[in-house]
Every structure is written in C-alpha cells, then in structure tokens.
C-alpha positions as CSV (number, residue, x, y, z in Angstrom):
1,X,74.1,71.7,-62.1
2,X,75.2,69.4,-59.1
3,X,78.6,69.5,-61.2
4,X,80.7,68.2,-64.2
5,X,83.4,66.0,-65.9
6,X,86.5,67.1,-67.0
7,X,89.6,65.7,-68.7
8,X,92.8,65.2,-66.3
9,X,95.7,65.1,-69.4
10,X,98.8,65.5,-67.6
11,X,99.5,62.0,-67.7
12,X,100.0,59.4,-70.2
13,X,96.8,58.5,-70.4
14,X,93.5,60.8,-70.0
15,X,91.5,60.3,-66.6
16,X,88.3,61.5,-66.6
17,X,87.2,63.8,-62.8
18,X,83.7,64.7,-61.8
19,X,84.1,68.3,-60.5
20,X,81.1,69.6,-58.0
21,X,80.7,72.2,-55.1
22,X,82.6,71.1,-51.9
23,X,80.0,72.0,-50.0
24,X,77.7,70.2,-52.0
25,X,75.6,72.9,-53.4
26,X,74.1,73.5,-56.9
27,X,76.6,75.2,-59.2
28,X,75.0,77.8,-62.2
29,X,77.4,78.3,-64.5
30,X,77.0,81.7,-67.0
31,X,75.6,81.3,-70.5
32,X,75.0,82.7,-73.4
33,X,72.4,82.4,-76.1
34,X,71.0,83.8,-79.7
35,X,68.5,82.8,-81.7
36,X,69.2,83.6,-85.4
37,X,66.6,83.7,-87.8
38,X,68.2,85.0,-90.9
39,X,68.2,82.0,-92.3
40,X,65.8,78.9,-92.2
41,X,65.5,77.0,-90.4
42,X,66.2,79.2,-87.7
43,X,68.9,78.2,-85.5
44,X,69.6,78.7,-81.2
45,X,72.7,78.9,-80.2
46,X,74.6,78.8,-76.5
47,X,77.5,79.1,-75.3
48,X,78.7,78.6,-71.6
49,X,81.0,81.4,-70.3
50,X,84.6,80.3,-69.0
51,X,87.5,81.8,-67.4
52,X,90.8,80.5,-65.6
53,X,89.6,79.3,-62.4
54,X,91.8,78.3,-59.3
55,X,89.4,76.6,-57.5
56,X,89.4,73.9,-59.7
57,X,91.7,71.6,-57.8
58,X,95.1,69.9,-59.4
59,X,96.2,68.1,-61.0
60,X,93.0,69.4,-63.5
61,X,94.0,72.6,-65.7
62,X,92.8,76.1,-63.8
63,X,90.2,76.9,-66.2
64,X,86.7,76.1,-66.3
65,X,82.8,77.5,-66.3
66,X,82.1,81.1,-64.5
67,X,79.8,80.1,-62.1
68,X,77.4,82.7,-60.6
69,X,76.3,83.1,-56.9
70,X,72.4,82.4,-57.1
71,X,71.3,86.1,-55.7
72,X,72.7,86.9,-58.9
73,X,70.7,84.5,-61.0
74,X,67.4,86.8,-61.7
75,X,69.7,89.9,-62.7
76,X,71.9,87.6,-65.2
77,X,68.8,86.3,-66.3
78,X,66.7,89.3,-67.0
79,X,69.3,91.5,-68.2
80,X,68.7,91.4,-72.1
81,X,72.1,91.7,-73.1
82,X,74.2,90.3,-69.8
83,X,77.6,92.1,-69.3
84,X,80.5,89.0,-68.8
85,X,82.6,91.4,-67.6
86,X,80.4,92.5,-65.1
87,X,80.7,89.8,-63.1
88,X,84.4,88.3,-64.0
89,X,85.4,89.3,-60.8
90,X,82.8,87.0,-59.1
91,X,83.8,85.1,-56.4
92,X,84.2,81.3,-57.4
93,X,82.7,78.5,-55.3
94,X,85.1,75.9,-53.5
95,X,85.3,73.1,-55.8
96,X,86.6,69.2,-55.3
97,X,87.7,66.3,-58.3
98,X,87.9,62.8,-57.9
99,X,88.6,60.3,-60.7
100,X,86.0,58.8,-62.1
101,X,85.3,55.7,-64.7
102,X,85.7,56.1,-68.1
103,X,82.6,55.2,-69.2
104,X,81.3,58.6,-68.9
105,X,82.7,58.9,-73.0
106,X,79.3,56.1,-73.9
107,X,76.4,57.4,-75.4
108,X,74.7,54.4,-74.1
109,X,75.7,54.5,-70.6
110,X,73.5,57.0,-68.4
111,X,73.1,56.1,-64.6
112,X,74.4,57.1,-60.9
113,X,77.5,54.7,-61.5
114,X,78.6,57.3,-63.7
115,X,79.5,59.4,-60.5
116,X,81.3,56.9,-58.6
117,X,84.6,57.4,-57.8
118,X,87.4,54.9,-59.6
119,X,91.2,54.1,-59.7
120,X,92.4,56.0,-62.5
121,X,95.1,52.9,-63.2
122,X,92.6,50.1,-63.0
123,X,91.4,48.9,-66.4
124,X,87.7,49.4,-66.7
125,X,87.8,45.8,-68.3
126,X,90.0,43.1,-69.8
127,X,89.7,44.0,-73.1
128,X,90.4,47.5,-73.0
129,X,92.5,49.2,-75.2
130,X,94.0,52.8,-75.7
131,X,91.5,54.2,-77.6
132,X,93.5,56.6,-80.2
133,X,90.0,59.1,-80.1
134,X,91.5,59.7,-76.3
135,X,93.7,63.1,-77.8
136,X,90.5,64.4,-79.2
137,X,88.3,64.3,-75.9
138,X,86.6,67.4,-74.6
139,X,88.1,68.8,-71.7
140,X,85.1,69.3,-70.1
C-alpha cells in the first residue's frame, strides 16, 4: 500500500491522518488468512498483523500494522503457516502523518482529494456538526 488513515483522538475532537513511508515507498503490511469450509457457505477470513510501532509519528497512538521489508515478501508469502513472531523484531520503515479531510469516513467519496492535506480546525463545511458516530470510528 502507498499508506493509510488513522484516527488522531487526543483531542476533543477526532482528526483523521494519512500515514505513508517517508521516503515514499510502498509499505506491505503482514496478514493473515483462513478459509473455513466447515460450514456453507464457506467463509475467508484475514486479519492484518499489528504491534506497537514508534515510527508512527505523534501526536497518533504508537501502534499500528507490522510492515515487512519486501526481500521478505516471497518467504512470508510461501510459508504455509507464517511465524508472526519470526519477524516481530523487523525493522519498521520511517513513517510521516499529516491531517487530512474528514471525508475519508463517506462511502460515496473515492478520489485523490482524499489524500490532501487539511487544517484539522477548519470546518469541512457550514453545516457541519459533531457527528456523535465520531467515538465509534476505527482507528485505522
């Protein structure tokens, strides 16, 4: 992935950031998966790997993805049941956050604008309002 969003909540109100590489290179975060077909219809299932991570910068909480260094991509991904504590100690890429718009929570909204950076105290419109879904938003 180029990178990701994540919730700033240390203030009183959520800011969303877009997280990627400093030096602007691809970031492959650890997975999981299963596919379980005990039951029908048969059902995947992924989950991505996380871990406290200081390289995610402040005023965002320390803990994110594991990201993995691509030499190691074709061993993670051949292995047939990949070892997260193998690679726990993995060095963690430079990371950088700037605030972004809060649009990023629409279904309906899906283009480049999405990555710009914004003032987190500027309104996005008028008419906005605290939303009281804010408390339940992802972190990441």
């Amino acid at each position: 992935m180029n990178g990701y969003y994540k919730w700033d909540r240390s203030g009183a109100r959520p800011v969303p950031h877009f997280i990627q590489s400093r030096a602007g290179d691809l970031l492959f975060a650890a997975g999981v998966w299963d596919l379980w077909e005990r039951e029908l219809p048969p059902l995947a299932s992924f989950a991505l790997l996380t871990m406290a991570n200081a390289a995610i910068p402040a005023p965002l909480s320390p803990d994110g993805p594991l990201f993995l260094p691509s030499k190691a991509l074709r061993t993670w991904l051949s292995d047939p049941a990949p070892d997260p504590a193998r690679i726990a100690g993995t060095p963690q890429p430079a990371l950088e956050a700037y605030p972004v718009s809060r649009r990023i929570r629409s279904r309906d909204v899906d283009d480049y604008t999405l990555l710009e950076p914004a003032m987190p105290e500027a309104p996005e419109d008028a008419d906005e309002t605290r939303d009281p879904d804010d408390d339940d938003l992802d972190d990441d």
